[in-house]
MMTF fields as JSON, N, C-alpha, C and O atoms, coordinates in Angstrom:
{
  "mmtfVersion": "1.0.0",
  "mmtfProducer": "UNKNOWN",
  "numBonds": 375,
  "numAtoms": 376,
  "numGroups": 94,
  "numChains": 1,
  "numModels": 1,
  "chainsPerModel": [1],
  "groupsPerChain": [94],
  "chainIdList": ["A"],
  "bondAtomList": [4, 2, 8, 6, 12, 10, 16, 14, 20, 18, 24, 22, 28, 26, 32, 30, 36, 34, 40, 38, 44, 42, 48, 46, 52, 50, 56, 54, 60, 58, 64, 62, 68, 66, 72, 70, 76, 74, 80, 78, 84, 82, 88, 86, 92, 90, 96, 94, 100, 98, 104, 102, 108, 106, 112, 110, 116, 114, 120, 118, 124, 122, 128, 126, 132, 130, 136, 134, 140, 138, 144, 142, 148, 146, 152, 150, 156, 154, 160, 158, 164, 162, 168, 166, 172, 170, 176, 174, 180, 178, 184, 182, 188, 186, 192, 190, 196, 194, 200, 198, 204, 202, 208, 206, 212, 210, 216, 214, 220, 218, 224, 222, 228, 226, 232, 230, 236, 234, 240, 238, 244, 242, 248, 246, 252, 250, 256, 254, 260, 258, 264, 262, 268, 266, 272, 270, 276, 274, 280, 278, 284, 282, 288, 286, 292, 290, 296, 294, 300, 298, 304, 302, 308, 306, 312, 310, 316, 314, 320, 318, 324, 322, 328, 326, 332, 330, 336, 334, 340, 338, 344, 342, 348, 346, 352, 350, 356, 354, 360, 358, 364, 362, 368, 366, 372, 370],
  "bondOrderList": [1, 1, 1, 1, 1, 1, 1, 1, 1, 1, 1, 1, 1, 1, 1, 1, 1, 1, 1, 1, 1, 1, 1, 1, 1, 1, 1, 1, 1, 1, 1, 1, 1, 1, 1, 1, 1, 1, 1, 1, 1, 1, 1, 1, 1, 1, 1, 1, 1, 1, 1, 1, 1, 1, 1, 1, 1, 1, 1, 1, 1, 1, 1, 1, 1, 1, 1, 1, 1, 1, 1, 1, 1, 1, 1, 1, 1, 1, 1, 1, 1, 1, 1, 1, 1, 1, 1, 1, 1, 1, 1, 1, 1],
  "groupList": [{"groupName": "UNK", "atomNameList": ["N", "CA", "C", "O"], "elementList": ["N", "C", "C", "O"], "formalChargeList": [0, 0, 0, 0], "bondAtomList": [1, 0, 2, 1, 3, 2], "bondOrderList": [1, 1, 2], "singleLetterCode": "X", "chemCompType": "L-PEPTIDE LINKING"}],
  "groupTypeList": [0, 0, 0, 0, 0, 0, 0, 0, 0, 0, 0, 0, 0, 0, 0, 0, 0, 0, 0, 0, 0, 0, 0, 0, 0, 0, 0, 0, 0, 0, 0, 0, 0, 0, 0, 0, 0, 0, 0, 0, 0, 0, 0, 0, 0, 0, 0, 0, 0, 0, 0, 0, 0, 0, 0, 0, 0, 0, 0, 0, 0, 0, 0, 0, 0, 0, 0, 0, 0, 0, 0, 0, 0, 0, 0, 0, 0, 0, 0, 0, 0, 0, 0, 0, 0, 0, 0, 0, 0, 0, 0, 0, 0, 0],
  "groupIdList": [1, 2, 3, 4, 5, 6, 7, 8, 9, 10, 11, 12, 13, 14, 15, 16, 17, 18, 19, 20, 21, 22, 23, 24, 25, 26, 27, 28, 29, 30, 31, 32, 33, 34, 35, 36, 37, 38, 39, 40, 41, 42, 43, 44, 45, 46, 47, 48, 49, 50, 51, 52, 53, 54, 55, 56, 57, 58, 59, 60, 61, 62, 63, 64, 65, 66, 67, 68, 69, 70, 71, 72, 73, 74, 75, 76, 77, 78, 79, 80, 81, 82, 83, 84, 85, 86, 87, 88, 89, 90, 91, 92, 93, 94],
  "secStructList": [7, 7, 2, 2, 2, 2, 2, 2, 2, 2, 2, 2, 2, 7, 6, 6, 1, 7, 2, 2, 2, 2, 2, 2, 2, 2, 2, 2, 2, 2, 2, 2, 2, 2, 2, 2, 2, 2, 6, 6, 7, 7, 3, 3, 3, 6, 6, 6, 3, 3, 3, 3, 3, 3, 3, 3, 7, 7, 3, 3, 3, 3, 3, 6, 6, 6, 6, 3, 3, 3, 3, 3, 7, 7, 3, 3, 3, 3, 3, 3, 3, 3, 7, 2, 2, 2, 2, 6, 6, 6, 1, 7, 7, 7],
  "xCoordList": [8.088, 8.435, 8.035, 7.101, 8.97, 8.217, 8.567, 9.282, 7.615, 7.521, 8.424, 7.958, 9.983, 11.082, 11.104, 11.177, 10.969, 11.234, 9.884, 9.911, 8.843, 8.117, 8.159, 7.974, 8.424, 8.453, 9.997, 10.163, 11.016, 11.904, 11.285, 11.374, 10.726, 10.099, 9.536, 9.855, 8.764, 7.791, 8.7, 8.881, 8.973, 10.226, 11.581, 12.338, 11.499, 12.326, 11.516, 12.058, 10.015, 9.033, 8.133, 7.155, 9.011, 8.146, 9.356, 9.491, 9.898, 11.484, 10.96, 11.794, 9.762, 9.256, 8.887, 8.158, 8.994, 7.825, 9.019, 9.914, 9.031, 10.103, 9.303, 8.166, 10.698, 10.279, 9.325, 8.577, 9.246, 8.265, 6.816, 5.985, 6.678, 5.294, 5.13, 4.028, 5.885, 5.826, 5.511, 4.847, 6.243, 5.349, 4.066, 3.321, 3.922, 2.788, 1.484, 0.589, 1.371, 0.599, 0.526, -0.435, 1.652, 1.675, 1.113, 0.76, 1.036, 0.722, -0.578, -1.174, -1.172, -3.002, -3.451, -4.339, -2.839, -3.702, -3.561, -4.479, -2.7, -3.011, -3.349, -3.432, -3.662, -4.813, -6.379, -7.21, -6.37, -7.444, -8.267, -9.407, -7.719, -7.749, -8.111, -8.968, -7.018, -7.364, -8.729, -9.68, -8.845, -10.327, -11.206, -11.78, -11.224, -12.437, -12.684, -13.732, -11.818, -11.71, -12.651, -13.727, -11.589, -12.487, -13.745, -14.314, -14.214, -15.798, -16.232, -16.962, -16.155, -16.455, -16.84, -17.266, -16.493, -16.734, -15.317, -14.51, -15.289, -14.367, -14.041, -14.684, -12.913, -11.803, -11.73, -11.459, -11.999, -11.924, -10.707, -10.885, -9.986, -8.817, -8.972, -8.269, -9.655, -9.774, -8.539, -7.719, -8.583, -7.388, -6.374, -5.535, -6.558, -5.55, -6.215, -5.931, -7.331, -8.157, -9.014, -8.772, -9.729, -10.57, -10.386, -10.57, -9.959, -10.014, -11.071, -11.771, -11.517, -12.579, -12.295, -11.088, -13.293, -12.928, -14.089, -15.267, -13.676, -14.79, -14.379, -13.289, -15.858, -16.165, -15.418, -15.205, -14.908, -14.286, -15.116, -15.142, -15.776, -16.569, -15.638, -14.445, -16.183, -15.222, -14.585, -14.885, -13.933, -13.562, -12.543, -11.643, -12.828, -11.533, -10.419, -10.599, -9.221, -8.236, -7.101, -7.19, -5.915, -5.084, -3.604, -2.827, -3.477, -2.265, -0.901, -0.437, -0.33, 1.028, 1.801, 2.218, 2.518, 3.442, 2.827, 3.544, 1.53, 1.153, -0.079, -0.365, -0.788, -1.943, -3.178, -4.083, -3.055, -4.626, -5.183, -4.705, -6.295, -7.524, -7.528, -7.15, -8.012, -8.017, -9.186, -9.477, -9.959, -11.18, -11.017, -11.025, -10.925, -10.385, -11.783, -12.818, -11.746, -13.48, -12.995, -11.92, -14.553, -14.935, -13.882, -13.057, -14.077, -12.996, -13.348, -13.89, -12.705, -13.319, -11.571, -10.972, -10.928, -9.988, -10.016, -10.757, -9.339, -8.812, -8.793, -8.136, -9.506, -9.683, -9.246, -9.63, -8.67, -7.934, -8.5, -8.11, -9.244, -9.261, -8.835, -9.464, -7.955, -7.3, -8.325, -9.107, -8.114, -9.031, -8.443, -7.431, -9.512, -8.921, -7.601, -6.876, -7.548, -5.977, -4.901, -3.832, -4.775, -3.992, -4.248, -3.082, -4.54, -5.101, -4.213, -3.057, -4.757, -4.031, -2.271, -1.351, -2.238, -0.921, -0.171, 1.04, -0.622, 0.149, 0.41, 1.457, -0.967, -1.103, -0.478, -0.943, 0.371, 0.918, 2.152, 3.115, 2.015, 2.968, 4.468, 4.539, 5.447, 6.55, 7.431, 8.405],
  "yCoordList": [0.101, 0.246, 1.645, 2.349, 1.86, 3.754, 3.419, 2.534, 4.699, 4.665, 3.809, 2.948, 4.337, 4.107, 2.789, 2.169, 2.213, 0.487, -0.598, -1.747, 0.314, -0.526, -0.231, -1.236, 1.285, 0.934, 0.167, -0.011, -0.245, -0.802, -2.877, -3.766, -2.772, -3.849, -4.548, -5.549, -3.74, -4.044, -3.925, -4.933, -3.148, -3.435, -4.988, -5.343, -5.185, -6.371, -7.744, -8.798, -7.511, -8.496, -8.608, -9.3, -7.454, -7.061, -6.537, -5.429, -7.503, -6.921, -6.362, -5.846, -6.48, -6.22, -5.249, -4.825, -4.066, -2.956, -1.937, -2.072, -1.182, 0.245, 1.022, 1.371, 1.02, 1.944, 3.333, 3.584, 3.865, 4.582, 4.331, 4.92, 2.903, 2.507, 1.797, 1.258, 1.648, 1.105, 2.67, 2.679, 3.762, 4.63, 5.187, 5.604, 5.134, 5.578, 4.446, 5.056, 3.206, 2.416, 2.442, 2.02, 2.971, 3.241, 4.503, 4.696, 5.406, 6.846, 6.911, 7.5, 6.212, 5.729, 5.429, 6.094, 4.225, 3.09, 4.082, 4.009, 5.043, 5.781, 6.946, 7.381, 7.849, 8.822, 8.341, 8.858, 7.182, 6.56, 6.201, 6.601, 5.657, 5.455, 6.551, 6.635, 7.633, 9.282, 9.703, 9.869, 9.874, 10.349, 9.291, 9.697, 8.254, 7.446, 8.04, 8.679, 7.958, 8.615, 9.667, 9.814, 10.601, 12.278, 12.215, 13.286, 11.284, 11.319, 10.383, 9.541, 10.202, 9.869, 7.829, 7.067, 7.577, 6.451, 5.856, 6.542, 4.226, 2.993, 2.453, 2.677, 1.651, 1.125, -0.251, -0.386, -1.452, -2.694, -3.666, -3.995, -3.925, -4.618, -6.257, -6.519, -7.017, -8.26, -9.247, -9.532, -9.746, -10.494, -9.489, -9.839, -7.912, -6.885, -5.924, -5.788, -5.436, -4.764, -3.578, -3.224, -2.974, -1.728, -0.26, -0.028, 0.689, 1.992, 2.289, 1.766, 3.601, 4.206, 5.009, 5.066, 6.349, 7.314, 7.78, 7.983, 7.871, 8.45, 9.612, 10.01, 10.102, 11.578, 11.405, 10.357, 13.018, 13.483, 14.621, 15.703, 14.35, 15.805, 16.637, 16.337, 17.923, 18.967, 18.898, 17.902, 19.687, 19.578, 20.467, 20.861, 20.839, 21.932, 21.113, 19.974, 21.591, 21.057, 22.22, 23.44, 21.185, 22.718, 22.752, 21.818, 24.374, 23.995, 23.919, 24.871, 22.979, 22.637, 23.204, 22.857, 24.623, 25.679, 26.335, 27.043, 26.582, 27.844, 27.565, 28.263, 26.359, 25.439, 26.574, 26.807, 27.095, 28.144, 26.906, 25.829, 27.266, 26.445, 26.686, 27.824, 25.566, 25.844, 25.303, 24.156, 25.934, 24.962, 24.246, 24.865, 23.317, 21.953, 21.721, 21.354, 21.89, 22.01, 20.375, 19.86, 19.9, 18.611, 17.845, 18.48, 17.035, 16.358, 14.937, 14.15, 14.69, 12.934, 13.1, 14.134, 11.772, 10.843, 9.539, 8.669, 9.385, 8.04, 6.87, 7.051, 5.49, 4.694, 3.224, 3.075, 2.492, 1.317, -0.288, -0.485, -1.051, -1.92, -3.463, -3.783, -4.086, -4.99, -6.32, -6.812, -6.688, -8.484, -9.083, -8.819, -10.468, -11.553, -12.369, -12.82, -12.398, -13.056, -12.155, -12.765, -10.915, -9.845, -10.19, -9.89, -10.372, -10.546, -12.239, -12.353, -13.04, -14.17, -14.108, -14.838, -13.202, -13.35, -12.754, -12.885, -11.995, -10.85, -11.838, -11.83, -12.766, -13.031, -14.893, -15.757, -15.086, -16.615, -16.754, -16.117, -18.015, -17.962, -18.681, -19.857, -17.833, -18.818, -19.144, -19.85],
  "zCoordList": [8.514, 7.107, 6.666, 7.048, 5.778, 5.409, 3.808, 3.339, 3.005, 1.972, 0.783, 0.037, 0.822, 0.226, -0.054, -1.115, 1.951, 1.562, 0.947, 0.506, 1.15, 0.569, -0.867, -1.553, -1.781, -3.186, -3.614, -4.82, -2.754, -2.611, -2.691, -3.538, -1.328, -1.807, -3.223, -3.864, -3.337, -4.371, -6.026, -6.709, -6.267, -6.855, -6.911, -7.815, -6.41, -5.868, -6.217, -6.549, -6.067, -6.116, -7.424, -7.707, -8.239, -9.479, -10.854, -11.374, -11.05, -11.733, -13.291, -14.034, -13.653, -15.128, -14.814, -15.71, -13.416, -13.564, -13.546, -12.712, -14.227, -13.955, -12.456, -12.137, -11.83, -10.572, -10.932, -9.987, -11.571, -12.008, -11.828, -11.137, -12.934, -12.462, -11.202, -11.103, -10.245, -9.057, -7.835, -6.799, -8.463, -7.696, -7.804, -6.917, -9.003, -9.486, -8.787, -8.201, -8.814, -8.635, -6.416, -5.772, -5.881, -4.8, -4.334, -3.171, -5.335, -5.366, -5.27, -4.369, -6.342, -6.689, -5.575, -5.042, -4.953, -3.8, -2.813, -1.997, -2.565, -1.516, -1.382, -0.233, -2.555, -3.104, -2.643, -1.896, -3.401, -3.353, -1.785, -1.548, -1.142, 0.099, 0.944, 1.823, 0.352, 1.815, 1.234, 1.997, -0.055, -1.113, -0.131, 0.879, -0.449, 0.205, 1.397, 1.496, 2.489, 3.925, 4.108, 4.687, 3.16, 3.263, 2.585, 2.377, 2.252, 1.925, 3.083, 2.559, 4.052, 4.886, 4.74, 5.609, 3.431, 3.488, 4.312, 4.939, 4.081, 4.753, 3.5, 2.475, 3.589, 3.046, 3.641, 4.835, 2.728, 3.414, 2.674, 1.501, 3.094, 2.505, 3.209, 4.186, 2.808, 3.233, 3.406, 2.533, 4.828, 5.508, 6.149, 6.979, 5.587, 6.036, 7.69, 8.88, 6.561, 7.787, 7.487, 6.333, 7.931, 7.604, 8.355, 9.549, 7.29, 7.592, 7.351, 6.485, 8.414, 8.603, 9.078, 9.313, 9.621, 10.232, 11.35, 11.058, 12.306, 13.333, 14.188, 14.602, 14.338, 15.054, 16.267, 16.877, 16.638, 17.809, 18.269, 17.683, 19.306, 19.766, 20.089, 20.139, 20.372, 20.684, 22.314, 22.973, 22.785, 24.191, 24.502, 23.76, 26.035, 26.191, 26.474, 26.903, 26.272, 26.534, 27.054, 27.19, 27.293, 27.836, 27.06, 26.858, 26.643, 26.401, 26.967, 27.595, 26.799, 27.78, 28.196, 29.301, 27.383, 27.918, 28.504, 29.212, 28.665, 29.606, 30.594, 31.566, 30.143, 31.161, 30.858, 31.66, 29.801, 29.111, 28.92, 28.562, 29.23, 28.708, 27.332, 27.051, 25.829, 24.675, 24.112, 24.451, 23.271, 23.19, 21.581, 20.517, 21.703, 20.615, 19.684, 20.24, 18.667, 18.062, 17.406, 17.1, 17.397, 16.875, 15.415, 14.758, 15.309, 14.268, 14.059, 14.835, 12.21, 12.247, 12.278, 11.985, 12.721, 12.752, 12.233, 12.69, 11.416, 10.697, 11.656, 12.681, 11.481, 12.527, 11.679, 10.518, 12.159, 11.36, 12.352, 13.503, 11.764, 12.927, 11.987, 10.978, 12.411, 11.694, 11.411, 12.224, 10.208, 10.259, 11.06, 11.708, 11.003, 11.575, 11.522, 12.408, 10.177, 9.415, 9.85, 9.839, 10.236, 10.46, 12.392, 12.649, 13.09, 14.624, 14.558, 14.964, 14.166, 14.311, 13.733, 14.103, 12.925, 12.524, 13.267, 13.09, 14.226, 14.884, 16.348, 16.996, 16.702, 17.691, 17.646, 18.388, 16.85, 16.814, 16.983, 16.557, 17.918, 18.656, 18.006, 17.647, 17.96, 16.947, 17.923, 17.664]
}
């Protein structure tokens, strides 16, 4: 699903909201979310799942057109690990 269809969705599921305030309220929840991130806190969406973000040490690596060695400096990355209700739903058998 990408952006469009979900304020498409939600729209559809919400006929009193002008698409306007349907982006706007999509705009927030996911401001909100990267802000939490980049302060290094987590994001818990219960039955959905928890974003977080964890450390990447540094490391050489190489780059592909020319096989130079490159040295890749440390980094946090966005880390998503799904609930339970989200694990069983994914994992049932229809």
């Amino acid at each position: 699903m990408i952006r469009s269809e979900l304020l498409q969705s939600l729209a559809a599921d919400n006929p009193e909201l002008r698409p306007e305030e349907i982006e706007q309220v999509v705009d927030v929840f996911f401001e909100e979310l990267a802000a939490r991130l980049a302060e290094g806190g987590r994001v818990e969406l219960r039955g959905f799942g928890t974003f977080s973000t964890r450390q990447r040490e540094g490391r050489i690596g190489r780059n592909p057109r020319t096989g130079d060695a490159v040295d890749v400096p440390p980094k946090r990355v966005p880390y998503f690990k799904p609930g339970k209700e989200m694990r069983e739903r994914l994992n049932r058998d229809n």
